[in-house]
Structures are given as C-alpha cells and as structure tokens.
C-alpha positions as MATLAB code, in Angstrom:
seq = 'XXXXXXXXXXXXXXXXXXXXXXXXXXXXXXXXXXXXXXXXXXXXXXXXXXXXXXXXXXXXXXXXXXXXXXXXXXXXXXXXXXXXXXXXXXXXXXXXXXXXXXXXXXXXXXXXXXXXXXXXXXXXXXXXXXXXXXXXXXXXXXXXXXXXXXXXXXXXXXXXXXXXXXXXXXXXXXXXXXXXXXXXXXXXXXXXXXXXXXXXXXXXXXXXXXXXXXXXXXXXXXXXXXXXXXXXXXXXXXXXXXXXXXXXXXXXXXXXXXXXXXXXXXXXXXXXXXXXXXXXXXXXXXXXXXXXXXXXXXXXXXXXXXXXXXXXXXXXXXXXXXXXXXXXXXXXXXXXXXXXXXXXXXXXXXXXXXXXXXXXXXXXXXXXXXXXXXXXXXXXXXXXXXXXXXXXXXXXXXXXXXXXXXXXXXXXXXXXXXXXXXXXXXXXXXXXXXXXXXXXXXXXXXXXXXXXXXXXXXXXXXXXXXXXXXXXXXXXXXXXXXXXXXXXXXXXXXXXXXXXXXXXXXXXXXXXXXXXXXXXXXXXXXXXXXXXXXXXXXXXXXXXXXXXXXXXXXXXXXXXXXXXXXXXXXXXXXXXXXXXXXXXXXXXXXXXXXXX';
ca = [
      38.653  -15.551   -0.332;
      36.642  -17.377    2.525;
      38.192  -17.135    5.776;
      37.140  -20.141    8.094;
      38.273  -20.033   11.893;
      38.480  -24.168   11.830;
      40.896  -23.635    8.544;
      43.792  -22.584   10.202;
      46.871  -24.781    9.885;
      45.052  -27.317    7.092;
      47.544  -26.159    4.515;
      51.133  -27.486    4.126;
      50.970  -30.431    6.884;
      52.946  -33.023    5.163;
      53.756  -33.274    1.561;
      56.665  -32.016   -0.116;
      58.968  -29.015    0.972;
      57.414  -27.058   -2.122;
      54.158  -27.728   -0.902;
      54.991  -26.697    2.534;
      56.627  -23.335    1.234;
      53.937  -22.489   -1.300;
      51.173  -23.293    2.051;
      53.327  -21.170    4.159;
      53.671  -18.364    1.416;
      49.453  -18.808    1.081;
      49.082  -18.333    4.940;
      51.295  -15.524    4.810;
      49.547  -13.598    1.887;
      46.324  -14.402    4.186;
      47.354  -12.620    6.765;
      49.036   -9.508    5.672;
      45.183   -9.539    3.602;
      43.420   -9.704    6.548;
      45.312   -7.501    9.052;
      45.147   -4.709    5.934;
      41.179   -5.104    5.606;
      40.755   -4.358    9.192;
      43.015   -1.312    9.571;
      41.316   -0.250    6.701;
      37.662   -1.010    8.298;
      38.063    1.229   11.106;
      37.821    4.087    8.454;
      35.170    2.656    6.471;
      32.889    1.753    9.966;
      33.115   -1.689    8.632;
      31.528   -1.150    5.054;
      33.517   -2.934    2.325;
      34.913   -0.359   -0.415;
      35.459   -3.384   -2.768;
      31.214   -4.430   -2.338;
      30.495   -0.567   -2.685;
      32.350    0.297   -5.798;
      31.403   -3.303   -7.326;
      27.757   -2.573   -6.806;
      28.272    1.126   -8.209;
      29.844   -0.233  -11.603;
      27.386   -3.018  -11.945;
      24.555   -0.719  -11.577;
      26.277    2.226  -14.233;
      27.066   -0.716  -16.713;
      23.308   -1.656  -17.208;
      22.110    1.593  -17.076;
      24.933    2.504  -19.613;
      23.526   -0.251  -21.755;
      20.204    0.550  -21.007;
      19.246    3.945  -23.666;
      15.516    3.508  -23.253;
      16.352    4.054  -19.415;
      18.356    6.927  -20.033;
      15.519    9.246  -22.212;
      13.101    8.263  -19.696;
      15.029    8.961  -17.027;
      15.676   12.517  -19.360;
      12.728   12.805  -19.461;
      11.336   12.496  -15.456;
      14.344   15.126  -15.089;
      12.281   17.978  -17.345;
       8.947   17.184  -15.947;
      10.245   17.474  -12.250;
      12.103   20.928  -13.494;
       8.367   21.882  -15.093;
       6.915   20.898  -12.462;
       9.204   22.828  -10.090;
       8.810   25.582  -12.506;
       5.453   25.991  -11.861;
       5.329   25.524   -8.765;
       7.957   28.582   -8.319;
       5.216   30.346  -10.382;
       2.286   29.546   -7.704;
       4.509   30.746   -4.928;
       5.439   34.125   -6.014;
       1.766   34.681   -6.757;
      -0.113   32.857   -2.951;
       2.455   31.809   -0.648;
       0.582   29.427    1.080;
      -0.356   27.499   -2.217;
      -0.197   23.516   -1.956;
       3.443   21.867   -2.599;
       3.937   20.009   -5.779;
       5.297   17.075   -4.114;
       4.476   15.379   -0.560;
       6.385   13.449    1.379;
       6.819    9.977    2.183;
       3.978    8.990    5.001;
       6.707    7.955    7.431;
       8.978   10.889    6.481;
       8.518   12.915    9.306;
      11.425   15.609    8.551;
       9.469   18.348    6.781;
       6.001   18.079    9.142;
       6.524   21.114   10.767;
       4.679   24.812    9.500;
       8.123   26.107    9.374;
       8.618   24.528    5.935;
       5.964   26.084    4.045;
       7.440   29.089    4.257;
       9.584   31.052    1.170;
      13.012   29.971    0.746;
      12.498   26.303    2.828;
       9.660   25.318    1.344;
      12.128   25.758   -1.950;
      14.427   23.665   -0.385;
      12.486   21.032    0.666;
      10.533   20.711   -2.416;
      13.299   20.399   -4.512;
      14.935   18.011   -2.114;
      11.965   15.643   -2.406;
      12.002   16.001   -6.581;
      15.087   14.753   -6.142;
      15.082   11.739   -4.261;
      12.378   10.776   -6.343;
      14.103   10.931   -9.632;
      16.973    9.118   -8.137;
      14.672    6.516   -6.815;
      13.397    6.071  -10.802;
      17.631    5.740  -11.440;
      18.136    2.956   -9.174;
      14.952    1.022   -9.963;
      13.712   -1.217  -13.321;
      17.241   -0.857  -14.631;
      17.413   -3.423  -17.092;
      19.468   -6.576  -16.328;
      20.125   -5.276  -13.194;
      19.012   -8.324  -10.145;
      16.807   -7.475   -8.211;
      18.689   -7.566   -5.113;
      21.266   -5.398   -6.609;
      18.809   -2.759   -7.224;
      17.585   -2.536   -3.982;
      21.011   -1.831   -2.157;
      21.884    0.993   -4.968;
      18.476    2.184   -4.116;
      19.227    1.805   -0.364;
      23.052    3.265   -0.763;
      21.801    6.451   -2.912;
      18.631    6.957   -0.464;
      21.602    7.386    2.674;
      23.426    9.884    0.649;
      20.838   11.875   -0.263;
      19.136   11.911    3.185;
      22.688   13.233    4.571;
      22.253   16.481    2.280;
      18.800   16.624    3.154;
      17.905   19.893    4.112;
      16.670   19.382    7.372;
      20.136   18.386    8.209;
      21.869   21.527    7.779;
      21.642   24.546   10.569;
      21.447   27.345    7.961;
      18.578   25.273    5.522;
      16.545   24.619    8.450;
      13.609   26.688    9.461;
      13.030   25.109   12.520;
      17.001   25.673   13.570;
      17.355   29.070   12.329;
      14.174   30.448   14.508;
      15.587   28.971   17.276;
      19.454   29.967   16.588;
      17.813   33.516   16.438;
      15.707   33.356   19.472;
      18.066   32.264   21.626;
      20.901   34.059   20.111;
      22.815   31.193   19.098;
      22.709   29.579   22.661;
      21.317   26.087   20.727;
      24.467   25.911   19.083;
      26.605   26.286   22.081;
      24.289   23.724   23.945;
      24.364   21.080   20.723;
      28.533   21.503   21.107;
      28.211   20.865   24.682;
      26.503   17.904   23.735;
      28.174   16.793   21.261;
      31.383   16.405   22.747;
      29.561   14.969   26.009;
      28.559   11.781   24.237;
      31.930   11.810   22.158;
      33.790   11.487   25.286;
      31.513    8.737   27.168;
      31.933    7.001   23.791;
      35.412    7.197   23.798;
      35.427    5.841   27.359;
      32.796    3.235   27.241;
      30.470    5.172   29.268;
      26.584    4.981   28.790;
      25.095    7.782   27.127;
      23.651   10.820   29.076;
      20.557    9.718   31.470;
      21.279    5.767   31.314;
      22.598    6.383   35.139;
      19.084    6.436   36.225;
      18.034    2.664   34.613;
      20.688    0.539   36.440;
      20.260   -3.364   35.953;
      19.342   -5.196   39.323;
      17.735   -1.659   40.140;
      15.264   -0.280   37.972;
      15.952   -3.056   35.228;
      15.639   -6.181   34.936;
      13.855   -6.471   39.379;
      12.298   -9.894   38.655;
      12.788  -12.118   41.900;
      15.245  -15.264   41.070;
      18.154  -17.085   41.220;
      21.090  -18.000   38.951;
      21.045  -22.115   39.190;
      23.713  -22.820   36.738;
      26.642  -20.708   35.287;
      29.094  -22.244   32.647;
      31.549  -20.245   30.521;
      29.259  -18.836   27.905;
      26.043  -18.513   30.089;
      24.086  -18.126   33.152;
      20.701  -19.914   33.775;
      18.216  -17.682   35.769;
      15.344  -19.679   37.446;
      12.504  -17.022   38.783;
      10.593  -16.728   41.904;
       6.889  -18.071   41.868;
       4.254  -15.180   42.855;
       1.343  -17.809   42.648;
       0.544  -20.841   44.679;
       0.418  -23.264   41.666;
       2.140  -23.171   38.344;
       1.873  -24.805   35.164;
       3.548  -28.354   34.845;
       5.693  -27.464   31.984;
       8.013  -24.534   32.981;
       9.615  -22.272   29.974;
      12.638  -21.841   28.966;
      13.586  -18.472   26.916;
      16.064  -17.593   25.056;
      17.142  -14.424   24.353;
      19.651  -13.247   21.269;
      23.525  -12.733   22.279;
      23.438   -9.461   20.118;
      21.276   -7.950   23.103;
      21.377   -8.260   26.625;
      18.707  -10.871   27.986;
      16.685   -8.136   30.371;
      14.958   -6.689   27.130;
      12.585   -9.068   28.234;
      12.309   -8.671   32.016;
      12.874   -4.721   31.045;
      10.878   -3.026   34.429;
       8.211   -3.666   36.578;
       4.591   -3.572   34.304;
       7.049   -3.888   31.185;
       8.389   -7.234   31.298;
       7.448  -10.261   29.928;
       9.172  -12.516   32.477;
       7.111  -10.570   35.352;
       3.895  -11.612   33.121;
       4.792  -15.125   32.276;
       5.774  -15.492   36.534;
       2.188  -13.958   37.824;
       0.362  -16.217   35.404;
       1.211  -18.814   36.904;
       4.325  -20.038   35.202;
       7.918  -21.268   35.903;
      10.393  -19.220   33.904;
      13.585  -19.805   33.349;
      16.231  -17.744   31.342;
      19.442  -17.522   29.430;
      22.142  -14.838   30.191;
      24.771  -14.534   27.727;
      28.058  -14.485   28.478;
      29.892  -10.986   27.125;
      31.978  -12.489   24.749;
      35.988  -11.220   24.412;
      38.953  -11.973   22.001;
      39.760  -15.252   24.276;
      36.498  -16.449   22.824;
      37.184  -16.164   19.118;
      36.508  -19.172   18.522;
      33.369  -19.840   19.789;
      31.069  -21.342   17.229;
      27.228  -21.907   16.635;
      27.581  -25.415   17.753;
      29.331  -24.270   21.020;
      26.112  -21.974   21.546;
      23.409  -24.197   21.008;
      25.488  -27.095   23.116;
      26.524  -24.819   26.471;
      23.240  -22.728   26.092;
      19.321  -24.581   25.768;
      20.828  -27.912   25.312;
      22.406  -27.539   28.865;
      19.940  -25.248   30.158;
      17.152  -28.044   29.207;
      19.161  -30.684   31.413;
      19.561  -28.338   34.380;
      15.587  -27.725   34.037;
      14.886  -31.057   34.252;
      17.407  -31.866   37.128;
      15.918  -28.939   39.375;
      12.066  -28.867   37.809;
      11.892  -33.078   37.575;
       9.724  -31.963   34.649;
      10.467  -34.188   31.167;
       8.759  -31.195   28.740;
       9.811  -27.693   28.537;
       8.152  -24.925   26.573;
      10.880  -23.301   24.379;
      10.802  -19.423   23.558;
      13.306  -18.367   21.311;
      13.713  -14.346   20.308;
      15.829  -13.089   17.390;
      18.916  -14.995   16.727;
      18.240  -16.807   20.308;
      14.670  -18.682   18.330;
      16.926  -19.320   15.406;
      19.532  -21.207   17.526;
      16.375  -22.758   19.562;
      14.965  -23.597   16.094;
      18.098  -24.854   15.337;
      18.697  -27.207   18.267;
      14.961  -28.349   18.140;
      15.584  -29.460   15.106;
      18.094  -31.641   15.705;
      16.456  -33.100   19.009;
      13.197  -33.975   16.858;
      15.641  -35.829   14.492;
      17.797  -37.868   17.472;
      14.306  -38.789   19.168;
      14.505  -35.961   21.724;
      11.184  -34.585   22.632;
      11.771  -32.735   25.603;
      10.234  -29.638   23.689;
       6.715  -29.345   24.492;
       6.210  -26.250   22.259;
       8.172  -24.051   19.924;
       7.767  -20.258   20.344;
       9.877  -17.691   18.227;
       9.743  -14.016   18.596;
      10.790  -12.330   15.722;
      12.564  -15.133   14.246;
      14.177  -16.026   11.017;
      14.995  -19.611    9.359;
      14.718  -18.511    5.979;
      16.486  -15.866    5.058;
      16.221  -15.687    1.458;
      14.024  -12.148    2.161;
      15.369  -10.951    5.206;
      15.043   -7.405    4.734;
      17.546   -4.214    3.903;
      19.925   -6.419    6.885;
      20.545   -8.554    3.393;
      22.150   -5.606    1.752;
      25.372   -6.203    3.717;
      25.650   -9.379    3.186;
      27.178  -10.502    0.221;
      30.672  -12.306   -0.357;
      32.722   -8.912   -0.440;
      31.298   -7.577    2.753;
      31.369  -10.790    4.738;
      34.793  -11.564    3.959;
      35.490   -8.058    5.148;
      33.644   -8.400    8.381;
      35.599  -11.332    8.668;
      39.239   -9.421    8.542;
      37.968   -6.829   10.985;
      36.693   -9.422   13.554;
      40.261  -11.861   12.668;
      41.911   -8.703   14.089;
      39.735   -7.835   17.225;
      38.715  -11.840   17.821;
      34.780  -10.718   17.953;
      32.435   -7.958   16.311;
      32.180   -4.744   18.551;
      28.945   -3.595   19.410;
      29.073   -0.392   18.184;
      29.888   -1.881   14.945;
      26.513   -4.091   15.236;
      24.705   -0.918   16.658;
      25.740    0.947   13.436;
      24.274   -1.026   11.293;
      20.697   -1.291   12.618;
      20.820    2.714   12.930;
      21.747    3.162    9.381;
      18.540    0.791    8.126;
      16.362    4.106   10.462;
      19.096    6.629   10.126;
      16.650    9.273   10.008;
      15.034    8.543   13.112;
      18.041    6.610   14.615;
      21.108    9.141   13.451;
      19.575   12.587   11.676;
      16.691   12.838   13.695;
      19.102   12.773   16.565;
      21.755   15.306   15.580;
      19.291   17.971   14.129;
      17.647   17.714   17.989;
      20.334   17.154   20.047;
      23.653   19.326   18.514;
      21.376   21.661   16.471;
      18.350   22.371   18.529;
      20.224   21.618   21.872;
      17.564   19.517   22.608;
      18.365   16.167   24.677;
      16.352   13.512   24.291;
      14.787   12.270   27.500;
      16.230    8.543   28.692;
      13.879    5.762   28.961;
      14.318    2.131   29.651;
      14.196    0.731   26.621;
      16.777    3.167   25.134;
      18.987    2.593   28.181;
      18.926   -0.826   27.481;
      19.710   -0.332   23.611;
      22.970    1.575   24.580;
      24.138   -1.652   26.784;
      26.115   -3.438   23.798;
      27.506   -6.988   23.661;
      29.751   -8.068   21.073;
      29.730  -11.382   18.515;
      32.701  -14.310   18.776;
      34.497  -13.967   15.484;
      33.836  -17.637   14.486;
      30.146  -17.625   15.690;
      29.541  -14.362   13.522;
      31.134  -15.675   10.836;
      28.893  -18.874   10.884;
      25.959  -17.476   11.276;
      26.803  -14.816    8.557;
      27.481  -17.337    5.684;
      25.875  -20.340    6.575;
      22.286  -18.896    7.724;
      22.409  -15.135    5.757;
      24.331  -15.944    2.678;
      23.887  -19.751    2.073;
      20.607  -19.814    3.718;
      21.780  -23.350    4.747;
      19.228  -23.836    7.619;
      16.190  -23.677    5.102;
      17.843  -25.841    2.373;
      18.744  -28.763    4.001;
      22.151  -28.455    4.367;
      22.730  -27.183    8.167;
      24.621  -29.680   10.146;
      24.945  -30.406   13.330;
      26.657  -33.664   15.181;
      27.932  -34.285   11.408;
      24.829  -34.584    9.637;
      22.115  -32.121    8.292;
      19.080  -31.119    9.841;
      15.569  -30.203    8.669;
      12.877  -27.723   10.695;
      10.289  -29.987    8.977;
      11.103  -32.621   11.593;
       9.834  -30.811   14.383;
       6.409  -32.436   15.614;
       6.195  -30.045   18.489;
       3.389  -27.108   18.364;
       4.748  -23.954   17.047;
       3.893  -20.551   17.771;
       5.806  -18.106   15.673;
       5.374  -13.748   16.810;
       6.206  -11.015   14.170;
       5.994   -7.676   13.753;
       4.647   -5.434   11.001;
       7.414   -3.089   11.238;
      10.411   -5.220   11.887;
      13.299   -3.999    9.944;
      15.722   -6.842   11.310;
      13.103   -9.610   10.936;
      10.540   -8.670    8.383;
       7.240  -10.381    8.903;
       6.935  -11.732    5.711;
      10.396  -13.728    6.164;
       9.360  -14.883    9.637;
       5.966  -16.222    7.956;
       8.161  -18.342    5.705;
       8.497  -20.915    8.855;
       5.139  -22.292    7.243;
       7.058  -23.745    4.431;
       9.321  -25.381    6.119;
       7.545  -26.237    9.560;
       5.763  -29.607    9.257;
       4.176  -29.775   12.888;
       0.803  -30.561   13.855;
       0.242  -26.881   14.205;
       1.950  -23.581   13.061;
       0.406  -20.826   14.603;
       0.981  -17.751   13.386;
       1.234  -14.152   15.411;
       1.340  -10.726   13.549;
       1.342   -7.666   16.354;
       2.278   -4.096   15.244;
       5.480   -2.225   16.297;
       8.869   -2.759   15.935;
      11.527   -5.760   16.284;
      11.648   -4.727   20.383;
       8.807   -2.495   20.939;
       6.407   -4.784   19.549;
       7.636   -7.466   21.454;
       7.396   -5.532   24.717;
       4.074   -5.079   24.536;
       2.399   -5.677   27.608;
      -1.146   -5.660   28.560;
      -2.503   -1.576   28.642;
      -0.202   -0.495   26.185;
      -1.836    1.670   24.088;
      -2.736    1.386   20.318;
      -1.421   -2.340   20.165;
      -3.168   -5.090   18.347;
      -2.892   -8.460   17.321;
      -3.427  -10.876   14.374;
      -3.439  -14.609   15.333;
      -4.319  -17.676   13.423;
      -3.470  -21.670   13.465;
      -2.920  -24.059   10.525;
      -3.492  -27.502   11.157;
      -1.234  -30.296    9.475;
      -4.016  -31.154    7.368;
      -4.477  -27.609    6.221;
      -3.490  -26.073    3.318;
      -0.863  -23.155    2.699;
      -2.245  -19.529    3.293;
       0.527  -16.866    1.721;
       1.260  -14.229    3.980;
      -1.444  -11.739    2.273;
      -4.433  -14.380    2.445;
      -3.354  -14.728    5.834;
      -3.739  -10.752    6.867;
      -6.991  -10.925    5.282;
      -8.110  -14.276    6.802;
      -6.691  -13.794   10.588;
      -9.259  -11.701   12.529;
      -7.749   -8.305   14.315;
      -7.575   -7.962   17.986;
      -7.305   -5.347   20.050;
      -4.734   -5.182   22.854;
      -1.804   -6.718   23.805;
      -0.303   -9.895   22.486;
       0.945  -11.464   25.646;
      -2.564  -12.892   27.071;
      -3.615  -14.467   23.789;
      -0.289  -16.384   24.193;
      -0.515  -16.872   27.067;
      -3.643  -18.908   26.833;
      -1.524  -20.876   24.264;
       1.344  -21.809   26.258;
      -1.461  -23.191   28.760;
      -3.774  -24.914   26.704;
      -0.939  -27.145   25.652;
       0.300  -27.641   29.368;
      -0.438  -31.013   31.393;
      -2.570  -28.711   34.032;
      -0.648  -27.066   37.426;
       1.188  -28.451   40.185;
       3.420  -26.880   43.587;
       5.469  -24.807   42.319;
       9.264  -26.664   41.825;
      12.077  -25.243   44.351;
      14.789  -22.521   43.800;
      17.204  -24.479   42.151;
      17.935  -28.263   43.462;
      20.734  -30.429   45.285;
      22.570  -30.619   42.227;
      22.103  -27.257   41.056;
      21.970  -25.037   44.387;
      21.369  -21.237   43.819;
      24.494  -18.906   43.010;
      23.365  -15.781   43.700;
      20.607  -13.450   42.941;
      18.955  -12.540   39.607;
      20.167  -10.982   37.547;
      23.225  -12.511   37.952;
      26.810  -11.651   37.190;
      27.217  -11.910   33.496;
      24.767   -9.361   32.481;
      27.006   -6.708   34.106;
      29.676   -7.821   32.001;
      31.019   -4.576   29.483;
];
C-alpha cells in the first residue's frame, strides 16, 4: 500500500452512502496499519521485518532450486575445513607460520600483532573462512536479481561482522592484554562510557567533547549576514575580504539531511572562507530544522522557498542577472532539479551548474539502494505518518550501518572495551548535529527519485508538467568522490547521459562523501582527476574516463576555482551587505542553524 501525504480525504467525497462507508472503513484500516508499523519500527530501528523475511525466502527458494549451487557450495565448505586443517597442522609445528587466509585490504580489525598469536589467530582465521563461504552463498545464486543478491550479501555480511571476534572482550587479544594490565579498569571505564553517551542520547545532548566546537564560535566564523529568512530557510550573504569580486556571485546549496556549516566548517577548513578570499560573493542556504507542524512539506515547497527565492533575493541585493549555482548532496539534486525546470520556462539566471556529490540517476546508487524497495519505504512511511518527519538518529543509523565497522564496532571495541575515547574533532562534532526530514518531502524524494528514478526518466514534474536535465544549456561541473558510499562516483558520472550542455565537466577527488569534499588546499595525500566533454564530444564511460583524465596532486578547490572564474564576466566593487529591500537580520550564522 502507497501512502501519499496529498491522498488524504480523496476517498468517499460524494457518491453513494456505501461508497462513503466502504472509503471510511478503507481510511480506517489505513490508519490502524500505519500507527501499528510505527510502534513496531521503534523496535526494529526502522528496518522493515516484512522486506527482511521477503528477501530471506526469495534468496532460500533459488538456492533451494539451485542443486549445482548447493555441492559447490559443499564443496567450498570441505576445502575451507582442509584448508583450516592444515593450517592447524602448521601452527602446532612454527607458530609464527603465515595465515591461510588474509583479510580484506580495508578490513582493518585483525591488523594488530596480537592476532597472530595461538588461540586468536584460531579465531580470526576461522572467522574470515567464514565470511568468505557465506559471501559464495549469497552470490551467483541462480535466478536470484542481481539487486537481491547484493542486500542478502549486505544483510549476512552485518551479522557476521557482529560475531566477529574482534567484537567480543574475551576473543580479543588486544582487550584481554589490556583487561589484564589494568586489572579490569578498561571495563569499568568502557561502562562509564557507555552509559555517558546513553544518557546525552536520551536527553538530546551532543556526544562527549562536541562542547568545545560550538557554531558561531569555533564553527562555522565566516563574516556575514542573514539577508532573507522565510519559514523553511535563511539566506546568508558573506563579508568580502578582497577589494574586487567576481561579477557573478554563488549561490550554494547545502543538503537538509546536514546542517549547512559542513561547508564553512573552521577557519583553513571551509570552503565558504576559500570561495570569499578568492575573490567571490557567496551566498548560502540554511535549512530550516524541520518539526511535525511541517509534515507536509514537499519537494516542490523546497525547491520554491529555497534557490528559487534565494536567486530573487540575490538579484534584488547583488543587481547581478547570473548566479553560479553549487548544489551538494540532496541540496545539487534539488538545484538540478529546479535548473531544470528554469532552462525549460526560459529562465537562465544560472550561469553554471556545480554538484558536489550529487545524484540524478539513481538506478546504481550504492548499498543506500538496499533500503529502498516498496516494503521498506512504505514502512518508513508509517514511522514518519506517526512522528510527522524522519528523526535524525534514524537517518544517522543508516549511513553508520553501510561503515558499521568503522562507524559502530570500531567504536564500541575502543570506547566500552578498551576505555578508550575517541578524541572530538570538527567534523565529527558537526556529524553528531542532526536535522530531521518532513514526512511528505522524505517520502517524495524516496519514491519518486530512489525507487522510480523519475528525475532521470522523464517523468519528474514540476508546475504540472515533466522536466528533463538534458535541457540545461548552462556549464556543468559535477565533483565525486572515489569512496562515497552515499553517492558512488560511478552514479554521479551518470549526469553525462543525461546532461546535454555545452560542457560537462567532470571532477573525481579521493575521500569520502564529506571528507573529500572538505578538502582544502594543504591537506595532505589529496588528489584530483578533472576532465571536460564538449557537446560535440563523444561519451567516455566512467573507466575510459579514469584512464583518460590526467591525476593531480593537491586539493580540488583551486582547480575549481579557476572554473567558476573563467566562466565569470570579469570583477567589479564588491555588492553591499544585503540591500533596501532585503536589509541585514542579524549575524552569520544565523538563527536556524541552532535549531535542535
């Protein structure tokens, strides 16, 4: 069952009294559905037991059917006991004889000395054995679709790395030296941390250290003003540093799921400080921190009250007709979105197009695609129906569990076993500052841009017809990041298939989806690919494109930089802090960023 927010009270306005009862009765069943989903979600953190057990049965029933499957999977099961065998056989005899299985190259669990040592190296070996056969289980099962196969593999790989050994006190080397060193004081220390951050949780407090990176103070310390406020965002205009800008100011904006100061984060880490002392006019979009009053805040009520109004108040204070656009995340989606449909009304305030770690295809958008299906959404959907929005600890859960060994595991075997706290920095202070999602908006973007993929097919409308990216004239500059596990790279590189501008160019940097954005000029081991396509041009796939696009070293930020500029009308006086119609509010960063 789809539940719509604009659907409610459709059924049983006029007709006869049976059809009134029987839409009544409908409305009825609908809701005691939807208020029993999300009790039952709170126990489930969200995940859908239906989507869970269907994907379970549908994977047993081909492998049931599958016999040639079964002996070899028989068979992978007595070579790994052989090969344990012998290896059992090597150790009793030299110790320090090589494993007979390594680990993954990012698995960084079983690095440590400690583990080569009789029984953990035992333990760890035979762990590994493991979640290799039951990677051969979930994979090439006959029949089975593709992306069914990789969320059993995905599901399986999270219940085996909970029993990992590493996880438990008394099958960890590294725990049990230091249990018996200190005499058991880590343990006492982990419970005094443990039920630290399970009371600031409980109370909405930030996690331990995030005291010491307060925004206005040590984040987000860019000079500027707040020019315009409606109800769903404020628009920050920031101070010039340098005595002539570039005509064209720019416009960001960032994602609702995050707080906008990822991007002015602290001083030498923030790309609004960069973009300001080079000589450009920035202005940005602070989100509004949605609550249940705003349930029904949709898509179109984003893109309307956020760039569409922010681009009239830049023109109003700016008297500047062409704005470069920077979108990042789900904020370059809704810019892509709205540019879009100014290219097709004749609009052309858009100068350029930039999106940082963008999607508008998301037929391939990563392990985020294995919770969304129809059973899952429409579960999401009762628990946000109840609470009016999508908590962020909800959202928060779900990136962790696509890392949870560095995000969740990693975390509890150092801070409750080890008694180790993990020092605060800015960028995880910022991570722990959550936002929530507008039930309707959520919901939108969930099944028409995740599950329909309606953006990239044609079929996304907005002012009551459908829109197309390939309308967009504008240059485009699209930024992604080789290990992006919200935006995978090759899904952002799809824009070239649907982008029909004079240019696309294209920007590969390493890191993650916010550390390799935030990667300003010094940072160490960062480096770049960049290349353009022309219109006339033909189509490079993503792997042509690694090997074609020559490797810099270095940040990111100047090479764009240069972009933005070579497609600016030259520099003028920088414009004035706000304007008679749009006087300045109050200081950055403004009021609704402190919003809880």
């Amino acid at each position: 069952m789809r539940y719509f927010p604009e659907q409610a009270g459709d059924a049983g306005q006029g007709g006869s009294a049976e059809t009134q009862r029987s839409g009544s009765d409908s409305r009825a069943a609908q809701t005691l559905d939807r208020a029993f989903n999300a009790n039952l979600a709170r126990w489930t953190a969200g995940i859908s037991p239906a989507g869970l057990a269907s994907l379970y049965g549908e994977w047993l029933m081909h492998l049931a059917l599958a016999p040639g499957k079964q002996l070899q999977l028989g068979e992978k099961a007595i070579r790994k006991t052989g090969r344990m065998a012998r290896y059992l056989q090597r150790l009793a005899s030299d110790p320090g004889c090589e494993p007979c299985i390594e680990p993954m190259v990012q698995d960084r669990r079983f690095r440590s000395a400690a583990w080569q040592h009789w029984p953990y190296s035992l333990m760890y070996q035979s762990f590994l054995l493991t979640q290799q056969w039951w990677h051969n289980a979930t994979t090439e099962v006959p029949g089975l679709p593709e992306p069914r196969e990789q969320a059993i593999n995905f599901v399986v790989r999270q219940w085996l790395d909970r029993w990992s050994p590493s996880n438990l006190p008394w099958t960890n080397p590294e725990v049990t030296a230091v249990t018996l060193a200190t005499g058991g004081q880590n343990l006492v220390q982990g419970w005094r941390n443990l039920t630290e951050d399970w009371e600031r949780a409980i109370s909405g407090k930030p996690p331990v250290g995030a005291e010491g990176y307060r925004v206005g103070r040590e984040l987000a310390v860019t000079p500027g003003k707040v020019v315009y406020r409606n109800h769903l965002m404020e628009l920050i205009q920031y101070a010039p540093v340098t005595d002539r800008v570039q005509a064209e100011p720019v416009l960001i904006v960032p994602a609702w799921i995050m707080k906008y100061y990822i991007l002015d984060l602290q001083p030498g880490a923030s790309l609004v400080e960069y973009l300001v002392g080079q000589g450009h006019t920035v202005f940005m979009i602070s989100w509004r921190n949605p609550d249940s009053d705003d349930r029904d805040l949709g898509m179109a009520d984003y893109r309307r009250l956020g760039p569409m109004t922010a681009l009239d108040v830049i023109g109003e204070v700016t008297g500047c007709e062409r704005v470069h656009g920077v979108g990042y995340c789900l904020g370059g989606t809704l810019l892509s979105i709205a540019a879009a449909a100014m290219a097709r009304d004749g609009d052309d305030r858009l100068a350029t197009l930039t999106t940082l770690a963008t999607q508008v295809d998301f037929t391939e958008a990563g392990e985020l695609m294995l919770f969304i299906g129809e059973s899952q959404v429409a579960y999401l959907e009762s628990m946000m129906w109840d609470q009016g929005y999508l908590d962020g600890y909800q959202m928060a859960g779900a990136f962790q569990i696509l890392r949870s060994n560095d995000l969740i595991w990693s975390r509890l075997v150092h801070e409750y076993l080890l008694g180790r706290r993990q020092s605060m920095n800015a960028l995880m202070a910022w991570n722990a500052d959550l936002t929530r999602m507008p039930y309707r908006m959520h919901s939108e973007y969930l099944r028409r841009l995740f599950l329909d993929n309606d953006l990239a097919s044609g079929r996304y409308v907005v002012g009551g017809h459908p829109i197309a990216i390939s309308d967009i004239r504008a240059p485009i500059c699209a930024v992604a990041t080789t290990g992006d596990h919200v935006a995978p790279w090759r899904s952002v590189y799809k824009l070239h298939l649907l982008a029909d501008a004079d240019e696309v160019t294209f920007l590969l940097t390493n890191g993650g989806h916010n550390a390799g954005i935030i990667s300003e000029p010094g940072h160490e081991g960062r480096h770049f690919q960049q290349h353009t396509l022309k219109a006339s041009d033909h189509y490079l796939d993503p792997d042509r494109w690694q090997q074609t696009a020559m490797t810099q070293e270095g940040s990111w930020w100047p090479a764009w930089h240069d972009w933005l500029t070579e497609r600016s009308s030259g520099d003028v006086a920088p414009p004035p802090m706000g304007g008679k119609r749009y006087p300045p509010l109050m200081d950055a960063p403004g009021r609704y960023v402190e919003m809880s």
